[in-house]
DOMIVEX-81710 format. One record per residue (C-alpha): residue number from 1; residue in one letter; y, z, x. Coordinates in nm, 4 decimals. Each point is the difference from the previous one (the first is absolute). Layout:
(site NUM,"a",(Y,Z,X));
...
//
This chain:
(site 1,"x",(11.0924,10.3154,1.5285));
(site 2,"x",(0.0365,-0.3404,-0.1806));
(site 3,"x",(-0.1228,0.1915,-0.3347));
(site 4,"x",(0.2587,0.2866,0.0360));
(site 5,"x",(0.2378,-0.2294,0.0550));
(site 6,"x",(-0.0861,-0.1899,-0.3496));
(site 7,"x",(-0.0698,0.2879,-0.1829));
(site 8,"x",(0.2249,0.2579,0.0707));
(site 9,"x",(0.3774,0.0106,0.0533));
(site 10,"x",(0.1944,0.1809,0.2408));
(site 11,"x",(0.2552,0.2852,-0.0876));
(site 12,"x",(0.1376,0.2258,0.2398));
(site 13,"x",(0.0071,0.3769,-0.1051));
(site 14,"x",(0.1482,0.2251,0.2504));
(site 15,"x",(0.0587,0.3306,-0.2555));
(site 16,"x",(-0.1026,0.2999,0.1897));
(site 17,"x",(-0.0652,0.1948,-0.2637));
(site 18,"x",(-0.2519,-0.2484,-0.1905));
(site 19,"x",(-0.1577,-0.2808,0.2819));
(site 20,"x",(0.2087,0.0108,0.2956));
(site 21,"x",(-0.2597,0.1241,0.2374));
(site 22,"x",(-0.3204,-0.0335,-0.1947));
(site 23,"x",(-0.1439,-0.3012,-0.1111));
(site 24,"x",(-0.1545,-0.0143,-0.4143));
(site 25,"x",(-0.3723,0.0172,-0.0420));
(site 26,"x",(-0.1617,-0.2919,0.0144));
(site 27,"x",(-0.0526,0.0075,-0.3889));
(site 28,"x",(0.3808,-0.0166,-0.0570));
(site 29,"x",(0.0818,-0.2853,0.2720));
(site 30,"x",(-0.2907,-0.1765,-0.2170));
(site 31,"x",(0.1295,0.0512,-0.3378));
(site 32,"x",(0.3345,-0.0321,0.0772));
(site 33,"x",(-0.0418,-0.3126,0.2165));
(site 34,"x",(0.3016,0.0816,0.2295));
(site 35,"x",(0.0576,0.2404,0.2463));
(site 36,"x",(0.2347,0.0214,0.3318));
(site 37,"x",(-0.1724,-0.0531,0.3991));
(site 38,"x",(-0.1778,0.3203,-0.0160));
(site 39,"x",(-0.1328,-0.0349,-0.2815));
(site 40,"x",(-0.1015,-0.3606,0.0614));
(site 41,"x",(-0.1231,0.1293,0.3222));
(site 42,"x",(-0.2212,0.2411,-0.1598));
(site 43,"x",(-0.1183,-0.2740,-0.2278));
(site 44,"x",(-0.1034,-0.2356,0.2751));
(site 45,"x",(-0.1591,0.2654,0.2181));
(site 46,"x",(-0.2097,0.0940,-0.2668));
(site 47,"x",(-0.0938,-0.3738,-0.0646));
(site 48,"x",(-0.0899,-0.0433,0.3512));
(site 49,"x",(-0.1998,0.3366,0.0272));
(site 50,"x",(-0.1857,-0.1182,-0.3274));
(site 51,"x",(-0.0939,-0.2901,0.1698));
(site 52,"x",(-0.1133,0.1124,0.3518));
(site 53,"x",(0.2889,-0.0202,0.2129));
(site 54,"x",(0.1094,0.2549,0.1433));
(site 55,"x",(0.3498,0.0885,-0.0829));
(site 56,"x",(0.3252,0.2357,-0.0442));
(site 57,"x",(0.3094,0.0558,-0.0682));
(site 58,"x",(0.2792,-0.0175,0.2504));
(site 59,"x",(0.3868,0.0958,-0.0058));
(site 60,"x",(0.2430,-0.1966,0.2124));
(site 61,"x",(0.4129,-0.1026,0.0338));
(site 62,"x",(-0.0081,-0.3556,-0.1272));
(site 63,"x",(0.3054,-0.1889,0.1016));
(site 64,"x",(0.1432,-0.1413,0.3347));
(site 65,"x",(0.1123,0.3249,0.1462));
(site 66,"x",(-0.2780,0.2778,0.0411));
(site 67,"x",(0.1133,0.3050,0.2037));
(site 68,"x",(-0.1889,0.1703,0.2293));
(site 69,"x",(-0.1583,0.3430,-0.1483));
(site 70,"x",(0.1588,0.2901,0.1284));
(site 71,"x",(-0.0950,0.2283,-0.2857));
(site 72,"x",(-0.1728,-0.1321,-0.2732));
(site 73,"x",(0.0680,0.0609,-0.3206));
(site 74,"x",(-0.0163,-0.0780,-0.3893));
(site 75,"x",(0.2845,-0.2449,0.0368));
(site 76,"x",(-0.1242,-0.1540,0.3385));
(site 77,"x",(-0.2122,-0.2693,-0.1975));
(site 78,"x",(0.0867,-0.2019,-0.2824));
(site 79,"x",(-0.3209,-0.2305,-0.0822));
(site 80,"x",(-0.3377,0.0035,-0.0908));
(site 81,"x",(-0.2390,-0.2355,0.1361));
(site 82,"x",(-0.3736,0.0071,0.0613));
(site 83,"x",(-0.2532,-0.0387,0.3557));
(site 84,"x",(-0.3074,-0.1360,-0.0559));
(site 85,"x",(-0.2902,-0.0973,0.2464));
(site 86,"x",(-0.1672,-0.3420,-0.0207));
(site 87,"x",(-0.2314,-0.1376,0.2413));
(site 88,"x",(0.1229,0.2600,0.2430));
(site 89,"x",(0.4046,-0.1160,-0.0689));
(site 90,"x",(0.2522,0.2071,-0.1360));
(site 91,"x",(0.1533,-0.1575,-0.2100));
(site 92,"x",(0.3433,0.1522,-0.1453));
(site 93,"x",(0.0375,-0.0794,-0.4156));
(site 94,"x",(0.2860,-0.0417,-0.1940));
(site 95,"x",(-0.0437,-0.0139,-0.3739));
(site 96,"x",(0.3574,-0.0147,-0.1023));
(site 97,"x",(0.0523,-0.3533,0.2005));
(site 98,"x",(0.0126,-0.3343,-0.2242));
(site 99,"x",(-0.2712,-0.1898,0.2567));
(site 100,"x",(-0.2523,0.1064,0.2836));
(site 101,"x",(-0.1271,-0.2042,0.2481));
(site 102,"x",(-0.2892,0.1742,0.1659));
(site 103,"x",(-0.0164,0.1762,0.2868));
(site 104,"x",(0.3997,-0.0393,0.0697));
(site 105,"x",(0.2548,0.2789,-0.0040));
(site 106,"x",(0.3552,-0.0110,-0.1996));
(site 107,"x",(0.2660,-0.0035,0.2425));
(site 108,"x",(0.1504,0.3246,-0.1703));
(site 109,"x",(-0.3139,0.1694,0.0907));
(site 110,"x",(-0.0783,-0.0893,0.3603));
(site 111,"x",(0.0472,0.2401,0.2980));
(site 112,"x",(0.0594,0.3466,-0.1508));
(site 113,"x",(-0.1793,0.3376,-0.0685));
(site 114,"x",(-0.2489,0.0422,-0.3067));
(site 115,"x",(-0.1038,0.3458,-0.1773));
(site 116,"x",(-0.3557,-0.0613,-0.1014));
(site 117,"x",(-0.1872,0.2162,-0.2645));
(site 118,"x",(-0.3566,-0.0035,0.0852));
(site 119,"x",(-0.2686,0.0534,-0.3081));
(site 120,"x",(0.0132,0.4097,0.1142));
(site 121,"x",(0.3770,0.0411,-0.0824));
(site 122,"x",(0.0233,0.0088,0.3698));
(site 123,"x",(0.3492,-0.1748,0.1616));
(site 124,"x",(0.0317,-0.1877,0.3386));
(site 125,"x",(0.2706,-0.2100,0.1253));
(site 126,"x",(-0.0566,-0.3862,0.1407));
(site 127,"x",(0.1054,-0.2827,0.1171));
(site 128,"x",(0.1113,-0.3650,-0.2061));
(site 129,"x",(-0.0427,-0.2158,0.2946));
(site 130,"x",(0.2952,-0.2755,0.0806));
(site 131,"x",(-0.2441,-0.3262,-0.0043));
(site 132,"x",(-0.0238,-0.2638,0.2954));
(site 133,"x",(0.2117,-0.2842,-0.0871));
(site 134,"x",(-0.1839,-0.2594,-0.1961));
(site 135,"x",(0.0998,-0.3368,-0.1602));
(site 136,"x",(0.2771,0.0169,-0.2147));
(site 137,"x",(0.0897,-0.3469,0.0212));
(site 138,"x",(-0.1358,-0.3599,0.0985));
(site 139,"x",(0.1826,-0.3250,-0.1077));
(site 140,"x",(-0.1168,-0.3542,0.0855));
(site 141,"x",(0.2612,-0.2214,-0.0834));
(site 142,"x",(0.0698,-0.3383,0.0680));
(site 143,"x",(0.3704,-0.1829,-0.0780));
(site 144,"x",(0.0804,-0.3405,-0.0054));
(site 145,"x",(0.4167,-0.1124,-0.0189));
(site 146,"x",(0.1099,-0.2696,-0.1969));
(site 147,"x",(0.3255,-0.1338,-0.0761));
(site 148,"x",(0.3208,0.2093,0.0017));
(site 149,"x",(-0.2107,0.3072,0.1622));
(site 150,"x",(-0.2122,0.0626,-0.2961));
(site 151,"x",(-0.4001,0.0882,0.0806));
(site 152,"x",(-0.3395,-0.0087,-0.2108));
(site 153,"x",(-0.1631,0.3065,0.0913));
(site 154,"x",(-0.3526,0.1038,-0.0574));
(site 155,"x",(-0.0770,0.3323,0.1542));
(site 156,"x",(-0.3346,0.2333,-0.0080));
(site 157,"x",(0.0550,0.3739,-0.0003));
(site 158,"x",(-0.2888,0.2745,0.0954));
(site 159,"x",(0.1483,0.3533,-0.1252));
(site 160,"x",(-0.1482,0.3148,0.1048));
(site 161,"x",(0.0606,0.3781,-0.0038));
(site 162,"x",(0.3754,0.1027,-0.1267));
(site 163,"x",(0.0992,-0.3533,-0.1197));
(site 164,"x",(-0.2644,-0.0267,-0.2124));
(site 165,"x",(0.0375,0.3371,-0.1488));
(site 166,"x",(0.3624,-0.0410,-0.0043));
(site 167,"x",(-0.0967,-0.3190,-0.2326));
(site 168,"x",(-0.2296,0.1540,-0.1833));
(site 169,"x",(0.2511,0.2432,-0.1263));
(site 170,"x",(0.1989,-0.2793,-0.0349));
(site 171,"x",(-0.1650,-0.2137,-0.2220));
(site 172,"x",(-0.1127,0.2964,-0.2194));
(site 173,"x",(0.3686,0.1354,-0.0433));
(site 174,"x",(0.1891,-0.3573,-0.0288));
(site 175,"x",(-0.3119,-0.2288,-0.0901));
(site 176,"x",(-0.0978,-0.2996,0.0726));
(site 177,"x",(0.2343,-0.2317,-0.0560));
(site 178,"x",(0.2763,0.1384,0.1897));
(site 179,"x",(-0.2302,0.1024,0.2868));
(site 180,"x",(-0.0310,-0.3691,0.0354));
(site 181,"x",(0.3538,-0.0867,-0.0242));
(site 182,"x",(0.1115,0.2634,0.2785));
(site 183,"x",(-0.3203,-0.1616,0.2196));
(site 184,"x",(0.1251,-0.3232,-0.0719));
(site 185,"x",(0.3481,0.0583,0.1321));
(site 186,"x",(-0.1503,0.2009,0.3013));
(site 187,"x",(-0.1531,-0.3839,0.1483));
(site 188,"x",(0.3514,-0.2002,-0.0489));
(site 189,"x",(0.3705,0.0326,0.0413));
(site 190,"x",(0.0653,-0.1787,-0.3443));
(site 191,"x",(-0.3567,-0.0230,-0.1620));
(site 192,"x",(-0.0831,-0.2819,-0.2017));
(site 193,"x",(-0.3139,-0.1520,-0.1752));
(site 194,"x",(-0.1796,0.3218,0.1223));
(site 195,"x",(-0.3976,-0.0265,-0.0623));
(site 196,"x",(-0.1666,0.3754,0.1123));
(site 197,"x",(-0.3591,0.0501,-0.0239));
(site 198,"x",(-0.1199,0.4160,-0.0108));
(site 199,"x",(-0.2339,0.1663,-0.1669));
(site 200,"x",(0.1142,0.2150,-0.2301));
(site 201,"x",(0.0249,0.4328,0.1150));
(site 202,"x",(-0.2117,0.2785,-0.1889));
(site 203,"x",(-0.0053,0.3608,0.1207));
(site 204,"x",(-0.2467,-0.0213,0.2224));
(site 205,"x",(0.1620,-0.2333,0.2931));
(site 206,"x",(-0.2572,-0.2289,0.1898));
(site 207,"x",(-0.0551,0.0445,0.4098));
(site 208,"x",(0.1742,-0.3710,0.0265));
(site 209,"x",(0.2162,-0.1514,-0.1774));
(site 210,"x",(0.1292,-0.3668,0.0152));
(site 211,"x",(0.3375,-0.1662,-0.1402));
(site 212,"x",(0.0518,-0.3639,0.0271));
(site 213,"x",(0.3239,-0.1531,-0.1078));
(site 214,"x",(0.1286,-0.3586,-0.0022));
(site 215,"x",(0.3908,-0.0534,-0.0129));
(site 216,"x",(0.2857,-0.1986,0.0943));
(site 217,"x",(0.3150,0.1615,0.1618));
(site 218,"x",(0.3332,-0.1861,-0.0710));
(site 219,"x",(0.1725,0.1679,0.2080));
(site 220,"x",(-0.2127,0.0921,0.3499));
(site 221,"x",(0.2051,-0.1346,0.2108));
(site 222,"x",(0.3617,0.0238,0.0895));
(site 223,"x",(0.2077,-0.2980,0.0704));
(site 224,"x",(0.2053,0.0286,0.3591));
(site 225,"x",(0.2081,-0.2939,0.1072));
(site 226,"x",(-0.2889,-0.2441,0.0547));
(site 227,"x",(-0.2643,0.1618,0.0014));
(site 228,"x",(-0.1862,0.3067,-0.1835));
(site 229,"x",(-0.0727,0.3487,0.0123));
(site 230,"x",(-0.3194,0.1473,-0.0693));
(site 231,"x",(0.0269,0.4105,-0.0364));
(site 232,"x",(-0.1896,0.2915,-0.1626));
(site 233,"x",(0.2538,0.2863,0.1214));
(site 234,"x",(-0.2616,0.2956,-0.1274));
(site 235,"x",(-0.2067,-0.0611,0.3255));
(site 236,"x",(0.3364,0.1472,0.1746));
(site 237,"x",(0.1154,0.1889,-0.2649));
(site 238,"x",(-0.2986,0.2162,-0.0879));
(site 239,"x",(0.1488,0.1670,0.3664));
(site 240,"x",(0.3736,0.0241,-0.1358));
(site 241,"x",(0.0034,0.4000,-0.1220));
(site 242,"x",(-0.1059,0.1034,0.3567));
(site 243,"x",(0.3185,-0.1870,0.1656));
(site 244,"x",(0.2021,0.1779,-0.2830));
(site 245,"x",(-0.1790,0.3225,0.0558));
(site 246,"x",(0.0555,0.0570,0.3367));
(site 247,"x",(0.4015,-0.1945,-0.0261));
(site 248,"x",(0.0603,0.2476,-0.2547));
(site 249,"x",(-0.0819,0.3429,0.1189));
(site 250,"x",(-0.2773,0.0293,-0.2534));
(site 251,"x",(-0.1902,0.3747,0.0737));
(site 252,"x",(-0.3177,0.0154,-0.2306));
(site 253,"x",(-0.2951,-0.1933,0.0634));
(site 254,"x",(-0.1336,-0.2495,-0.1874));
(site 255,"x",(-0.3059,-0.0961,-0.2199));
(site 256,"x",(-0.0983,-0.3604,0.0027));
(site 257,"x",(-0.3006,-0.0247,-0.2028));
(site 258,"x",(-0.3978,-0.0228,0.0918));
(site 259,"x",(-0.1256,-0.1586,0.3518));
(site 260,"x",(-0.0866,-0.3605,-0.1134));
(site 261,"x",(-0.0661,-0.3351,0.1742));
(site 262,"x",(0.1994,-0.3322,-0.0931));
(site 263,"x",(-0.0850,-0.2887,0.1267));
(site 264,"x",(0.1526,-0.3409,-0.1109));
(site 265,"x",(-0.0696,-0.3510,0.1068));
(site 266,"x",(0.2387,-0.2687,-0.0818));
(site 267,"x",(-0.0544,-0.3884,0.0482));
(site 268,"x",(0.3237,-0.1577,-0.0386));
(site 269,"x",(-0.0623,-0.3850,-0.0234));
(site 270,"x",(0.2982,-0.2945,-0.0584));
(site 271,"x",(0.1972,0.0556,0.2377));
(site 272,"x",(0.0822,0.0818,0.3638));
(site 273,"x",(0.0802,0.2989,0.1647));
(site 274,"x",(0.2336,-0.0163,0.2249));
(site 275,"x",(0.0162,0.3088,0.2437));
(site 276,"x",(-0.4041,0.1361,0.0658));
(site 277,"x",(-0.1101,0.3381,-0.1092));
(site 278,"x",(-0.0396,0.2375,0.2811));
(site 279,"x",(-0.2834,0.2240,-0.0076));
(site 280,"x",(0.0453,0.3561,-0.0239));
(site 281,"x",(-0.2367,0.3213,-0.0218));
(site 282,"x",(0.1417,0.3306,-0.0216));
(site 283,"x",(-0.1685,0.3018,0.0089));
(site 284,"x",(0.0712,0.3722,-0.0698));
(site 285,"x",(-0.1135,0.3463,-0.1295));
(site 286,"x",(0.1321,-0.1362,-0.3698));
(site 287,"x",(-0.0380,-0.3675,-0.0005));
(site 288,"x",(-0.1667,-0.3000,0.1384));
(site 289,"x",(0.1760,-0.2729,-0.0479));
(site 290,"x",(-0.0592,-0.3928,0.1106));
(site 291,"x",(0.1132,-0.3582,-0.0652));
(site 292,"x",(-0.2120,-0.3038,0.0850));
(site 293,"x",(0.0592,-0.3303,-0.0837));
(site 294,"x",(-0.2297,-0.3609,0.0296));
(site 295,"x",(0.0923,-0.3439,-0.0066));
(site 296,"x",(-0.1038,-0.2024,-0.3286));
(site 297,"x",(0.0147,-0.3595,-0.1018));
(site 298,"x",(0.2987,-0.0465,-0.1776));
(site 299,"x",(0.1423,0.3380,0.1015));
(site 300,"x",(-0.0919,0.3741,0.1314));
(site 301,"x",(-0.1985,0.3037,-0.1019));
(site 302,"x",(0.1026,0.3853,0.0561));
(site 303,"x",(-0.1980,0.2786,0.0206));
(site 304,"x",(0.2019,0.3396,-0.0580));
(site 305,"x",(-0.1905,0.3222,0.0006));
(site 306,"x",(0.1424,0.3385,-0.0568));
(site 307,"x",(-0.2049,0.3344,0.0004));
(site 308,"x",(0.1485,0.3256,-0.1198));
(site 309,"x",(-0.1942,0.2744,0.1692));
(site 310,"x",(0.2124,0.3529,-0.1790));
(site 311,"x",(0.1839,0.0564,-0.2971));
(site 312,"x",(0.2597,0.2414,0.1366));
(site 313,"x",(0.2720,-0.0571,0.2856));
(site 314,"x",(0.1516,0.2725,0.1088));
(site 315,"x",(0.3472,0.0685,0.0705));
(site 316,"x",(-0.0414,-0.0007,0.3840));
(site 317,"x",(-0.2597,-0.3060,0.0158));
(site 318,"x",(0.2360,-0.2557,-0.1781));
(site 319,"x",(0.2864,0.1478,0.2771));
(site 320,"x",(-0.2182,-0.0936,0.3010));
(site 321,"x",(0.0593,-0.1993,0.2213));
(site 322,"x",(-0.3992,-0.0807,-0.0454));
(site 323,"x",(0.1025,-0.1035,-0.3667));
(site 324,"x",(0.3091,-0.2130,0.0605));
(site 325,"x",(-0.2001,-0.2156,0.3008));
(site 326,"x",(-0.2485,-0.0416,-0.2265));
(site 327,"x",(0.2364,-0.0555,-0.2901));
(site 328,"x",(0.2085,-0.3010,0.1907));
(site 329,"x",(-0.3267,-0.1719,0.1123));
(site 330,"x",(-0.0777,0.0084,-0.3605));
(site 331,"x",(0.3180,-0.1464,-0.1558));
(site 332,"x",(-0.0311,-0.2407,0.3095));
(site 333,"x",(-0.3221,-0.0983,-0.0663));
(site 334,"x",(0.0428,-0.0513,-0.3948));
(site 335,"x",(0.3094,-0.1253,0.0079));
(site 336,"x",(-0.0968,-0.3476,0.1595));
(site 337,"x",(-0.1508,-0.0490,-0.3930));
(site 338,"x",(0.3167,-0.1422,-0.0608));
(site 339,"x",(-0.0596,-0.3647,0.0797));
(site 340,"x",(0.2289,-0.3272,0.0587));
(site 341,"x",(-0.1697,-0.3045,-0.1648));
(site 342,"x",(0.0121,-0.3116,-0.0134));
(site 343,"x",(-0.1746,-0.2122,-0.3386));
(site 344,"x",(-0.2295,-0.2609,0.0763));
(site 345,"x",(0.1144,-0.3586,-0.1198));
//
């Protein structure tokens, strides 16, 4: 895959009277060194076969919305990809994407039907399974205030799955530079003096992947009368467009993205809190979520954990009244993240 993707280029030819349905010979795609997903398809399963795997070419809807197959047709699929066996996985291949990290499946190709073409000609239909949530995201990071509710931050990031694909692409589409600046900001309010340590992204993505970033925020906290406020609204935002769904009447339901795990631990040191954290631990067919927090010298340490378990809501789940319990315990739970402190002398 990493050699198609330096060696030939990607065009999209959907002409049904030259190479709408059928892919070029294998001589062409070579001479030519381009050729749409069939054709890179064809190219890879050919690789694989010439190589002992055992492989083939499959036909599925990429995107976010897949509909169920009533009657299938010509126009019911709209990408080529490619199965292959190894070690007794299937794994599903995707020779038009920018990186791979082995083993995982794109987001627009998880949980949908397949056409497979065996080596006979023969066609059966399967199954792209929706993978168990794994970790997306894990952030150590510890914060220390200083005068006029600025912080020195240094923070250690493990990235996994969709975030690290989602980089990936990233870094090969923007580059490097700005990769970092957008990671930079992502750590601080008002970034400053921002030192980030990553290796740098090829096409083939590792199994882990570290980011550690040193930087000081001039702006993390928020002065209130006397005393300061210490807030990171996206733990109680990222649950904002379910409130507005269900105040507004909203009818279709909704994709959110892959099952994932976060999980962030924050030591907060130089000051002192002045209300506790309350623990909380929520639970539900399409999150867990839960808030823990630990007593420090100098200060406190959280522990928020959130795990997506679907990527579709439906209409009638997010107007439950399953969904909006678990949907107040939630904002409840993340909203005590907003914290009232005071600076140590």
């Amino acid at each position: 895959m990493e050699y198609i993707g330096q060696n030939f280029r990607y065009l999209g030819d959907w002409r049904a009277s030259e190479n709408g349905f059928v892919p070029f010979a294998l001589e062409q795609i070579d001479a030519r060194g381009y050729g749409d997903c069939k054709d890179l398809a064809i190219l890879l399963t050919a690789m694989l076969r010439a190589s002992g795997i055992k492989a083939e070419p499959a036909l599925v809807a990429r995107g976010v919305i897949v509909a169920t197959l009533l009657l299938p047709t010509v126009n019911a699929p709209n990408h080529a990809i490619v199965r292959a066996e190894v070690d007794g996985k299937t794994l599903w291949l995707d020779p038009t994407n920018s990186v791979y990290l082995p083993g995982y499946i794109m987001p627009d190709l998880q949980d949908r039907w397949a056409f497979i073409f065996d080596g006979q000609g023969e066609v059966r239909q399967a199954s792209v399974a929706l993978p168990a949530p794994g970790l997306s995201q894990e952030v150590h990071s510890e914060e220390h205030f200083v005068k006029e509710g600025q912080s020195q931050i240094v923070s250690k990031v493990q990235l996994g799955s969709d975030s690290l694909t989602s980089l990936g692409r990233q870094e090969r589409e923007q580059g490097v530079s700005s990769v970092n600046q957008v990671l930079c900001n992502a750590f601080a309010h008002v970034a400053s003096d921002c030192v980030l340590q990553r290796g740098t992204l090829g096409f083939v993505l590792p199994s882990a992947y570290a980011i550690a970033v040193r930087v000081n925020d001039l702006e993390s906290l928020r002065k209130v009368g006397d005393s300061y406020l210490y807030s990171r609204p996206a733990y109680e935002q990222r649950w904002d467009a379910y409130t507005l769904y269900r105040r507004n009447g909203q009818l279709l339901d909704m994709y959110i993205g892959p099952p994932g795990k976060i999980s962030h631990i924050r030591t907060l040191t130089g000051g002192e809190i002045a209300a506790p954290i309350q623990e909380c631990k929520i639970s539900s067919p399409w999150f867990d979520v839960s808030l823990a927090s630990f007593p420090v010298p100098g200060g406190l340490r959280f522990h928020y954990q959130e795990v997506q378990k679907i990527s579709w809501l439906t209409h009638t789940e997010i107007n439950s009244d399953q969904f909006k319990e678990m949907l107040d315990k939630v904002r409840n739970c993340a909203g005590q993240l907003s914290l009232k402190i005071e600076l140590l002398k």
